[in-house]
VOVEXLUM-402206 format. One record per residue: residue number from 1; residue in three letters; x negated, y negated, z of N, C-alpha, C, CB in turn. Coordinates in Angstrom, 3 decimals. Glycine has a CB too. Layout:
N
NUM;ALA;X;Y;Z;X;Y;Z;X;Y;Z;X;Y;Z
...
REM end
This chain:
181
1;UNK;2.313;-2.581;-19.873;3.201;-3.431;-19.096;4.446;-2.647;-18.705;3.582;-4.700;-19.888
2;UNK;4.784;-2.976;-17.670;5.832;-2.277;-16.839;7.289;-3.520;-17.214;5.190;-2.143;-14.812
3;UNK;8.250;-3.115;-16.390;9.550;-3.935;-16.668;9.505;-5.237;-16.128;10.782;-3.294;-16.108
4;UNK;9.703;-6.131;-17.327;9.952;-6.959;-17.106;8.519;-8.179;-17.261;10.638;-6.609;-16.028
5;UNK;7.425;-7.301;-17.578;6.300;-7.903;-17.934;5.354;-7.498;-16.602;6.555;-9.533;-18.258
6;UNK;5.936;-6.910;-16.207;5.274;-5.974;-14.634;3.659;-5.315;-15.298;6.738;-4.062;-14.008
7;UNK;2.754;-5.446;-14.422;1.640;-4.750;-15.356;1.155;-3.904;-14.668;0.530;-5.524;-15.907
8;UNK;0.391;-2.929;-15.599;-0.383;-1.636;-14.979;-1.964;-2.653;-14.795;-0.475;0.137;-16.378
9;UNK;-2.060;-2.319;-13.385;-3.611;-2.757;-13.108;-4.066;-1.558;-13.065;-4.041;-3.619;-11.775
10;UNK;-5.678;-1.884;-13.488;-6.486;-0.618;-14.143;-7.832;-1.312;-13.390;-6.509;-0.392;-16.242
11;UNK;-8.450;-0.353;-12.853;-10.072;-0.703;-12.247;-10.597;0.343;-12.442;-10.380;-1.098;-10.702
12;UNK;-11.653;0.231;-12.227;-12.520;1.097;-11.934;-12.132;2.634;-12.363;-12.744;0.909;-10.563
13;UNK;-11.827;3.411;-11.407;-11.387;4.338;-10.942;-9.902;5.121;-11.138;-11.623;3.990;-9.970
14;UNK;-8.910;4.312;-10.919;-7.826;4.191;-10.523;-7.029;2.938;-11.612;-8.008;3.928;-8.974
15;UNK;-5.760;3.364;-11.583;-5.263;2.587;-12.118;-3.428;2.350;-11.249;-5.505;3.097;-13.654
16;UNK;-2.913;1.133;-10.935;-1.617;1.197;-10.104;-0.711;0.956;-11.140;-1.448;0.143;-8.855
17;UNK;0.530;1.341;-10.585;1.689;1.299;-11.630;2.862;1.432;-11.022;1.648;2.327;-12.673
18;UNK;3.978;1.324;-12.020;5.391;1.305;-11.106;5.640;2.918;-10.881;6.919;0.476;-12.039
19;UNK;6.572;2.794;-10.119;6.938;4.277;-9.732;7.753;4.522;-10.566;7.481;4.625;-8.408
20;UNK;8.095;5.780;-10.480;9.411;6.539;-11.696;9.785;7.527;-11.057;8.974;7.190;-13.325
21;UNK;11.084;7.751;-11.302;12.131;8.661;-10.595;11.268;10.606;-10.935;14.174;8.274;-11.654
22;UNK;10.341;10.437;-11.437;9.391;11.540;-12.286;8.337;11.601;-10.970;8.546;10.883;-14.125
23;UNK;7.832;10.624;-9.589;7.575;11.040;-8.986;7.958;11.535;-7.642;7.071;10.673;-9.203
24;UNK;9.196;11.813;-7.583;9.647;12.039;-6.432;9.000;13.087;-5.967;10.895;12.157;-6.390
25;UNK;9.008;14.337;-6.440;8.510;15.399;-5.879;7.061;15.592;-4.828;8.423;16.066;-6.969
26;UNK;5.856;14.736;-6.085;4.601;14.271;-5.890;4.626;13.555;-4.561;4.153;13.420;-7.028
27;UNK;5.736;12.194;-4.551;5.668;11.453;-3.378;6.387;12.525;-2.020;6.559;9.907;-3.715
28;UNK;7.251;13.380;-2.254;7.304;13.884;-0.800;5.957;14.715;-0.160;8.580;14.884;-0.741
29;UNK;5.328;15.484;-0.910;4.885;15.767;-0.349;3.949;15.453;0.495;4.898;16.186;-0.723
30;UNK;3.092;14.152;-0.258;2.119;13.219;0.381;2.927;13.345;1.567;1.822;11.648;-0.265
31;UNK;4.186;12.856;1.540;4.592;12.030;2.912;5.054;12.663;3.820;5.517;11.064;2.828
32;UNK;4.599;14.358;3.758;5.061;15.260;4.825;3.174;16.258;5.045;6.849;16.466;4.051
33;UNK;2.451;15.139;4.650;0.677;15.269;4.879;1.062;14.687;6.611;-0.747;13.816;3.500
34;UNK;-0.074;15.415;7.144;-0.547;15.741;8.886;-1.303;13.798;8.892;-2.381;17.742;9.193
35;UNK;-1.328;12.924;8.114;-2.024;12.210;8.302;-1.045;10.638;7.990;-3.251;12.673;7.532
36;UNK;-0.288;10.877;6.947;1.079;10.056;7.117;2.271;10.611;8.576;1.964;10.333;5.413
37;UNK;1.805;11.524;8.476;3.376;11.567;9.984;2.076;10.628;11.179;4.115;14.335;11.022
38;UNK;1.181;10.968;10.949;0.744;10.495;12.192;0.239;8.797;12.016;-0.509;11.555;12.699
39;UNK;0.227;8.300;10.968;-0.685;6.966;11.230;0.582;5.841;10.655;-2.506;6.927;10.108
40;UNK;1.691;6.368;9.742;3.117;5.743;8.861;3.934;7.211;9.018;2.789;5.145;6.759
41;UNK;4.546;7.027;10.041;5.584;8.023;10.417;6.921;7.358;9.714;5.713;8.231;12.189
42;UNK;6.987;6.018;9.237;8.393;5.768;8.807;8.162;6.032;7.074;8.997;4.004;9.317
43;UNK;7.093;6.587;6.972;7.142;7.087;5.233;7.164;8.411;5.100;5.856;6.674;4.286
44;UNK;7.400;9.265;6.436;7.683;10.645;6.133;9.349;10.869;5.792;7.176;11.545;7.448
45;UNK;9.739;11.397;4.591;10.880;11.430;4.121;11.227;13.109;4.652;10.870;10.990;2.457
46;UNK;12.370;13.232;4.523;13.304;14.150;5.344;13.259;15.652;4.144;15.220;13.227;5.617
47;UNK;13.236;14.731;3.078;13.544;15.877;1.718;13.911;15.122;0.401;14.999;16.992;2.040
48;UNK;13.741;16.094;-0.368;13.521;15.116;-1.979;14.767;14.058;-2.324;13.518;16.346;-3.553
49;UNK;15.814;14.370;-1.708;16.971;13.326;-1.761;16.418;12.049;-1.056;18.394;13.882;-0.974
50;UNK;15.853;12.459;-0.342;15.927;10.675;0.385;14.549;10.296;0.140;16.299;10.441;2.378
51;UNK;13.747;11.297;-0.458;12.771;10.252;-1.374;12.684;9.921;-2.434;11.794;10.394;-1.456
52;UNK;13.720;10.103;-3.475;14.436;9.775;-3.996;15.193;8.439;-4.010;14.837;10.535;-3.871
53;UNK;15.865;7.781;-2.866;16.390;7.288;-2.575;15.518;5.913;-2.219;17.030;8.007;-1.930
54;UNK;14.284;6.257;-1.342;13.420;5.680;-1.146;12.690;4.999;-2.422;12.818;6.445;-0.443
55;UNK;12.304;5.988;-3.418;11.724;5.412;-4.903;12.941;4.741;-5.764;11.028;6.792;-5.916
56;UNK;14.470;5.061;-5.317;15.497;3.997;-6.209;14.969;2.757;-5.834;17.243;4.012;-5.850
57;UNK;15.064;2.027;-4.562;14.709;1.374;-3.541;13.549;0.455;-4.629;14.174;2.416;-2.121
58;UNK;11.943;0.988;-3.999;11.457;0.568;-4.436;10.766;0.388;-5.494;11.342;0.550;-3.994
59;UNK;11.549;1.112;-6.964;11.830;0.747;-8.401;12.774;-0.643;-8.104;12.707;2.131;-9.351
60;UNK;14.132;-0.590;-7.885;14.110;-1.804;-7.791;14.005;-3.254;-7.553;14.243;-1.708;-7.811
61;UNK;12.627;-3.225;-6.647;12.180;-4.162;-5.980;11.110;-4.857;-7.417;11.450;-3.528;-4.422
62;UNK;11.052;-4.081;-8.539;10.147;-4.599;-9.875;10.749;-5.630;-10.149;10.028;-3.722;-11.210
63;UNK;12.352;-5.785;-10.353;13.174;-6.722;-10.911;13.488;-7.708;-10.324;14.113;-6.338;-11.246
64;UNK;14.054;-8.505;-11.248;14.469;-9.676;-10.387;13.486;-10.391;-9.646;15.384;-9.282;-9.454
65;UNK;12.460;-10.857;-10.264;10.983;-12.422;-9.632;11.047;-11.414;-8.471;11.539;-14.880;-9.091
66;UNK;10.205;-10.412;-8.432;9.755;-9.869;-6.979;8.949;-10.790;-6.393;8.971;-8.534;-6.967
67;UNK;9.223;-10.967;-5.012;8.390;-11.951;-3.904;7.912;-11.575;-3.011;8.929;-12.837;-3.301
68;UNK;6.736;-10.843;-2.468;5.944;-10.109;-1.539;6.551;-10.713;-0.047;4.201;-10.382;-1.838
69;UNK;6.776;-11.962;-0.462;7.243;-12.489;0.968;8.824;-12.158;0.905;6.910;-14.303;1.237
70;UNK;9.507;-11.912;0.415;10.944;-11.541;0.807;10.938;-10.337;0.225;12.164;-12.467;0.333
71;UNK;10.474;-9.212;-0.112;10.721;-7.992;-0.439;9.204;-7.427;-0.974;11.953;-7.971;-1.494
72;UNK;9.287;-5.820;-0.389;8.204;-4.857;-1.095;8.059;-4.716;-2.478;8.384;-3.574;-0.742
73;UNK;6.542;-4.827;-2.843;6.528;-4.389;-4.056;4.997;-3.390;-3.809;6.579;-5.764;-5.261
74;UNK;5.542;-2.287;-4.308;4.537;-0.924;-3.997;4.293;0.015;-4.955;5.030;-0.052;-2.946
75;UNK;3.007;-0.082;-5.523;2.888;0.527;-6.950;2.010;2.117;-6.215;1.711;-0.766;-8.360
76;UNK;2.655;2.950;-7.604;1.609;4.204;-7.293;-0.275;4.171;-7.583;2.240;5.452;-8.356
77;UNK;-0.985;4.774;-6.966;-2.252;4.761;-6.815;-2.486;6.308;-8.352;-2.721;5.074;-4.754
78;UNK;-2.895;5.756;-9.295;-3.179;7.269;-10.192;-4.676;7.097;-10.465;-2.200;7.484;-11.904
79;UNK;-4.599;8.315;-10.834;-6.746;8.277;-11.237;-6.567;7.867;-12.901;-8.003;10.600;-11.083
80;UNK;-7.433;6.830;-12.549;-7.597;6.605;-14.279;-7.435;7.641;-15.409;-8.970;6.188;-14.572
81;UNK;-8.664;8.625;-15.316;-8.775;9.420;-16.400;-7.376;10.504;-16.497;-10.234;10.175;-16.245
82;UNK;-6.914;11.508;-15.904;-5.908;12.213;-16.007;-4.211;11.390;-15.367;-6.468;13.535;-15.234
83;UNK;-4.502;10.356;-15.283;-2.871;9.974;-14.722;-2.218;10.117;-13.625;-2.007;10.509;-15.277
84;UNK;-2.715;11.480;-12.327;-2.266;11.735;-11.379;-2.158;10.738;-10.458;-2.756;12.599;-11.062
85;UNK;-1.072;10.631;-9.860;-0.539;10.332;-9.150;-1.169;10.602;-7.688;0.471;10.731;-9.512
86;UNK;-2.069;9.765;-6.513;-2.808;10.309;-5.603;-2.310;9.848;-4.376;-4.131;10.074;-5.789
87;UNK;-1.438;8.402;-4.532;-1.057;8.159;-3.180;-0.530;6.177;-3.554;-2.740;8.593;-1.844
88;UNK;-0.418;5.502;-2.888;0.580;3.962;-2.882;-0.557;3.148;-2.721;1.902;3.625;-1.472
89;UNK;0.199;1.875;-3.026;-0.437;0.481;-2.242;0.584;-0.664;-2.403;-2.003;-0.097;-2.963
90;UNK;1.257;-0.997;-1.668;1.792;-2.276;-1.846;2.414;-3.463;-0.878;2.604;-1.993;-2.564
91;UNK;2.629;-4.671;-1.172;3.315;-5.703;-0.390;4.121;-5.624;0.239;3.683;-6.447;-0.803
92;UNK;4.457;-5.964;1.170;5.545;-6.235;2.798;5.535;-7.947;2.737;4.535;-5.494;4.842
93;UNK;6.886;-8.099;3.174;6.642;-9.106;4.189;7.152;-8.704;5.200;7.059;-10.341;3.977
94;UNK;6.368;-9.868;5.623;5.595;-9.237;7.625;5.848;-10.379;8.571;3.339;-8.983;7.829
95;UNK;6.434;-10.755;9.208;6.372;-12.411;10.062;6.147;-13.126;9.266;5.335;-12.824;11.170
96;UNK;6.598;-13.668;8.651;6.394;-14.769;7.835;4.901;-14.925;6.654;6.401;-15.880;8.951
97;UNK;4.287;-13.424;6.731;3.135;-13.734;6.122;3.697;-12.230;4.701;1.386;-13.569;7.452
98;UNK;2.476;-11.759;4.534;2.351;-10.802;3.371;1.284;-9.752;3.599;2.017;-11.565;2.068
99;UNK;2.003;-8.318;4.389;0.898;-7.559;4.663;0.351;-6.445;3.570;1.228;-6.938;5.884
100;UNK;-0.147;-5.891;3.599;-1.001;-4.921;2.820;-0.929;-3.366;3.191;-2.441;-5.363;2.992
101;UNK;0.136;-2.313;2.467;0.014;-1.071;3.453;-0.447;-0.184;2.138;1.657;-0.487;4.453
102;UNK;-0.911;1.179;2.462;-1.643;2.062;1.508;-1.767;3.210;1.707;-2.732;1.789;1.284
103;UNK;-1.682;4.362;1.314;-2.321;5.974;1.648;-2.401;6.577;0.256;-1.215;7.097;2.740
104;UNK;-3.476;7.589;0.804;-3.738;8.134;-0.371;-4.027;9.412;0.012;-4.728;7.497;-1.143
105;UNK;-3.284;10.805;-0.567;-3.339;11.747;-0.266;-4.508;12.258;0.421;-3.026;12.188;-1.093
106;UNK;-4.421;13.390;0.916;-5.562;14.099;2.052;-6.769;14.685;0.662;-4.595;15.908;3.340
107;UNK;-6.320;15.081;0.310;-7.315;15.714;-0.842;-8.129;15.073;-2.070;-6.557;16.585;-1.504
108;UNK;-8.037;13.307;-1.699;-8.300;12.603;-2.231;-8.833;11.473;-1.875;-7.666;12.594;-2.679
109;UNK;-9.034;11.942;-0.704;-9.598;10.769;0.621;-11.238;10.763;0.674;-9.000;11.354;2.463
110;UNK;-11.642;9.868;0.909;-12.965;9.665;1.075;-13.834;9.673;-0.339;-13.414;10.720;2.043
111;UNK;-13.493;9.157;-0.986;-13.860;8.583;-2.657;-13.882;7.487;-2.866;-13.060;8.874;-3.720
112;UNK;-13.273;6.424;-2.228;-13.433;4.995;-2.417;-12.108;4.594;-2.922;-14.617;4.593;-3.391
113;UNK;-11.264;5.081;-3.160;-9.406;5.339;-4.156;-9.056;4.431;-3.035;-8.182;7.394;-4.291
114;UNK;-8.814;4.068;-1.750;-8.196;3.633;-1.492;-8.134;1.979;-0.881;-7.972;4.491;-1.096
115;UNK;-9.831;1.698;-0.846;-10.371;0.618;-0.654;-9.898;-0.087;-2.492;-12.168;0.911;-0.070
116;UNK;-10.372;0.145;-3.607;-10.446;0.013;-4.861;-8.740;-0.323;-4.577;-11.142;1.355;-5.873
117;UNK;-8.120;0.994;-4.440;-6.221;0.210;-4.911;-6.105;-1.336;-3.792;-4.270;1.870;-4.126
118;UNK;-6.673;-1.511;-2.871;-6.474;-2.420;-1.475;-6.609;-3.595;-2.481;-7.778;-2.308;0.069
119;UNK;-8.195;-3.782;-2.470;-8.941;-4.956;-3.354;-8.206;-5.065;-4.973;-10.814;-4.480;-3.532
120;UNK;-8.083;-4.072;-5.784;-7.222;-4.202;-6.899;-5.634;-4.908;-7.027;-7.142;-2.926;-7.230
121;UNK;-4.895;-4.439;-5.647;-3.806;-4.761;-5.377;-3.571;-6.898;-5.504;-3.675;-3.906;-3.843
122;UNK;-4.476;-6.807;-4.269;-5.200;-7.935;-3.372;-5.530;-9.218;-4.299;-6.712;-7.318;-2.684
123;UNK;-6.384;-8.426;-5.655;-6.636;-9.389;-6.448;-5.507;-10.152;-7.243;-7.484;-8.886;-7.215
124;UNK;-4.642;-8.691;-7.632;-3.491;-8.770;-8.593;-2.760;-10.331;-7.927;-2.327;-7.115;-8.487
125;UNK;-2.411;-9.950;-7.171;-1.409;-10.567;-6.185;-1.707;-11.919;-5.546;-1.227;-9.642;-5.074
126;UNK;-2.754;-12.104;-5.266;-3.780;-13.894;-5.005;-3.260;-14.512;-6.473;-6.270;-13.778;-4.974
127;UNK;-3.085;-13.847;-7.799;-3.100;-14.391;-8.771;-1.396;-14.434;-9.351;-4.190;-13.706;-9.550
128;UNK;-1.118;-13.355;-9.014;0.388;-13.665;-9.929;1.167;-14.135;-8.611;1.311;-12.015;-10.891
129;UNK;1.062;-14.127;-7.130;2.073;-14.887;-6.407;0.928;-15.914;-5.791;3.106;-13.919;-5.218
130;UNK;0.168;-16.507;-5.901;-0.783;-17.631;-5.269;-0.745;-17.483;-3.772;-0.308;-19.193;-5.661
131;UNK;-0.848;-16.263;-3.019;-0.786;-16.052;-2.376;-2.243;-16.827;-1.284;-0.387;-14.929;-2.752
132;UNK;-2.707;-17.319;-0.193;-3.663;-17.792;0.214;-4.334;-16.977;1.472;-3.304;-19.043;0.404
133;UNK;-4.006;-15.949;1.301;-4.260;-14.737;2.429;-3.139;-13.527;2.219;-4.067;-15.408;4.154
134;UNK;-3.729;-12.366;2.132;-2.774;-11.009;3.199;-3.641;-10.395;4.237;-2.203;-9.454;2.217
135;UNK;-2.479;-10.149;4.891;-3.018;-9.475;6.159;-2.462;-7.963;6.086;-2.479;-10.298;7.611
136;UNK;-3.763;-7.071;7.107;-3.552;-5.858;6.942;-3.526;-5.430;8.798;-4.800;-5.169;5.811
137;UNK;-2.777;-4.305;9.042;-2.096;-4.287;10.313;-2.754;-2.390;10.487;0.051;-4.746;10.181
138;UNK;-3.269;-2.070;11.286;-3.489;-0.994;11.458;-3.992;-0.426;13.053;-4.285;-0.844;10.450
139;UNK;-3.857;0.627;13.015;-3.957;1.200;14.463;-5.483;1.665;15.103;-3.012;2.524;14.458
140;UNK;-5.636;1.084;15.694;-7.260;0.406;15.985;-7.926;2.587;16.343;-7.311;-1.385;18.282
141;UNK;-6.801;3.216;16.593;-7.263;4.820;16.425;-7.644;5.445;14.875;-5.933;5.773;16.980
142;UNK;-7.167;4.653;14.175;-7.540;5.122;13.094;-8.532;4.390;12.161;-6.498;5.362;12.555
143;UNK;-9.432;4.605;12.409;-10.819;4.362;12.527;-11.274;4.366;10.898;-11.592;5.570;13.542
144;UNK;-10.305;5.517;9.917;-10.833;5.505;8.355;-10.224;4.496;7.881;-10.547;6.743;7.410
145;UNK;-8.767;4.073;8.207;-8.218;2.584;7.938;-8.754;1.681;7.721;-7.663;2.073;8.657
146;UNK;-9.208;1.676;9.183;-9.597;0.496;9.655;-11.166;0.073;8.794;-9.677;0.681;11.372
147;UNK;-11.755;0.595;8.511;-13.129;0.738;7.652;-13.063;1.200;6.144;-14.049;1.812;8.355
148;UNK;-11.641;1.216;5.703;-11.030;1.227;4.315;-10.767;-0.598;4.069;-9.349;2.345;4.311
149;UNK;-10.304;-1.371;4.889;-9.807;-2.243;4.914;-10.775;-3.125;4.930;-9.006;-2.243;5.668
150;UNK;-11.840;-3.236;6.215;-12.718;-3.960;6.156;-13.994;-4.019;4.023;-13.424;-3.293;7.783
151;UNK;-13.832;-2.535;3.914;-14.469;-2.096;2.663;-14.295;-3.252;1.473;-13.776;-0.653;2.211
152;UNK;-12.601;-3.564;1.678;-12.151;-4.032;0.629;-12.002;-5.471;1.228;-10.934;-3.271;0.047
153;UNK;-13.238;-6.061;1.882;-13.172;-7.299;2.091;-11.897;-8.486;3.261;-13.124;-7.471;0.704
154;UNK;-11.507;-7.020;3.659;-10.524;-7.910;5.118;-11.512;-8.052;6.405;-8.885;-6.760;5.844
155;UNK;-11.463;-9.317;6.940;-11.632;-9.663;7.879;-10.769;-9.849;9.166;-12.037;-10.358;7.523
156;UNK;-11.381;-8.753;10.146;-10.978;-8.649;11.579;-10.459;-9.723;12.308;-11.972;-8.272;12.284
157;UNK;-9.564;-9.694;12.405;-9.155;-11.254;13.180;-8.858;-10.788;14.877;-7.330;-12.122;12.321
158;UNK;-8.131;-10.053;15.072;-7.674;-9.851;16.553;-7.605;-8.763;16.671;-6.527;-10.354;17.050
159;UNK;-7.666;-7.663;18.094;-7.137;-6.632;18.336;-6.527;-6.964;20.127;-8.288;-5.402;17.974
160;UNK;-5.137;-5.674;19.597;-4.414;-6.521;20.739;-3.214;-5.117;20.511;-3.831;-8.655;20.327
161;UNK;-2.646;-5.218;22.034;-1.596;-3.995;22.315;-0.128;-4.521;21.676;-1.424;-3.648;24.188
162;UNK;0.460;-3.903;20.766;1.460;-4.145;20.551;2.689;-3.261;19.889;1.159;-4.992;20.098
163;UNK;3.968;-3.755;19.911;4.163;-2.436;19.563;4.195;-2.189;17.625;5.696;-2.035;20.410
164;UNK;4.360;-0.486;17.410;3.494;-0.743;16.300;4.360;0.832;15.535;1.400;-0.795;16.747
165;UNK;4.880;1.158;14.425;5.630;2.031;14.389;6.395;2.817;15.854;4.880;2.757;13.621
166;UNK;6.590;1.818;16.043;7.833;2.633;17.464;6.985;2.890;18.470;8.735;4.387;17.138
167;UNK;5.681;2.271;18.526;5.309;2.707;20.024;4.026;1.283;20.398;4.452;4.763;20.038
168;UNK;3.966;1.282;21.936;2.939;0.434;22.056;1.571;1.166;22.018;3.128;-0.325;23.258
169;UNK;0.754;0.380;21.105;-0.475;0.857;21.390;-1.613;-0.092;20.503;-0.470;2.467;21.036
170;UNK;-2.875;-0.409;20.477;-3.753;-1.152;20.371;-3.918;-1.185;18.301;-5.057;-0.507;21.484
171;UNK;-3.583;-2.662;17.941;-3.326;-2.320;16.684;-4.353;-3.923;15.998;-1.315;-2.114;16.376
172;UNK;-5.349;-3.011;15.348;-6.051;-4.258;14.396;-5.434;-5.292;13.456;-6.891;-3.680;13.493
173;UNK;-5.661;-6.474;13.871;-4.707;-7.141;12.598;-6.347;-7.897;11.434;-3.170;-8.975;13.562
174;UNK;-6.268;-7.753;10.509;-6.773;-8.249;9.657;-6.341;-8.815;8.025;-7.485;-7.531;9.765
175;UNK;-7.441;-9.744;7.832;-6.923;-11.084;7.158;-7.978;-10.836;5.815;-7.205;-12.800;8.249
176;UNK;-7.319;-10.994;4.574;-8.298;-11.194;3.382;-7.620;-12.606;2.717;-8.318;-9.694;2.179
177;UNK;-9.027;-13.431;2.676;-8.359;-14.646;2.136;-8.654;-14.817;0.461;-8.952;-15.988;3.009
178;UNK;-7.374;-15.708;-0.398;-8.011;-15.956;-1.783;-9.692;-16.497;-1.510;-6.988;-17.262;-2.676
179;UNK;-10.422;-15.972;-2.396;-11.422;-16.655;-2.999;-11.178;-17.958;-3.717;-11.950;-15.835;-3.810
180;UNK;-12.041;-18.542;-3.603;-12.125;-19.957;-4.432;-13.274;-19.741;-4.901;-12.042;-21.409;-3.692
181;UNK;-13.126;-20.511;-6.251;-14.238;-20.149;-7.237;-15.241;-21.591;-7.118;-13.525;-19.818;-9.008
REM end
């Protein structure tokens, strides 16, 4: 358990957790990868100070009744067995709803790590905020997203031009709803 009764979710594979000022280093570099500037250009950090700054940020978004709908909560993606640290997953609010954002390093891609943190996240979160849907927002060019997302059980709702990290261009919106048992 993390602060405050915050918990480490553990699946499969992978296990998510809070961040610590211990990964700054780890997190810049992901976020200066050829594949975050291009698909989440607003998570490429400048240099270890301001990702730094970025992980004060969202360490303290643990505290204080975090609410997906009024603030991020974004845990690190680690591999079960050795602990590393591979890449994010966490809550936005988004228009009035609760979206779903994620990456996972280049050298660690195409293993299933990032569908598993989506659905792991997804589950967490239907349950500790009763959430009745999140939606996931992605750029209909990026095609491994977009089939990461569907993986982990989101359903395609619309595609449509809009604007979308600072530019217009054609962006999938998709919907994963709670299960009912």
């Amino acid at each position: 358990m993390g602060a405050d009764g915050f918990p480490q979710i553990v699946s499969h594979s992978i296990c998510l957790r809070m961040f610590c000022l211990n990964d700054v280093e780890k997190v810049f570099q992901m976020s200066v990868e050829k594949g975050i500037q291009e698909w989440i250009p607003d998570q490429v950090y400048k240099d270890q100070n301001h990702t730094r700054e970025v992980l004060q940020f969202l360490i303290q978004q643990y505290y204080n009744s975090p609410n997906p709908y009024e603030k991020p909560i974004v845990l690190g993606v680690c591999l079960k067995g050795d602990g590393e640290l591979i890449g994010h997953v966490g809550l936005s609010p988004y228009d009035g709803n609760v979206e779903i954002g994620y990456a996972i390093e280049r050298r660690q891609q195409n293993r299933g790590y990032a569908s598993e943190a989506i659905l792991s996240m997804a589950e967490w979160a239907f349950k500790e905020f009763k959430l009745p849907y999140i939606m996931g927002f992605v750029s209909a060019e990026n095609i491994g997203s977009c089939k990461t997302l569907e993986k982990a059980g989101f359903a395609l709702i619309e595609e449509k031009k809009r604007m979308f990290h600072n530019k217009i261009t054609m962006v999938k919106s998709y919907k994963k709803q709670l299960e009912m048992p």
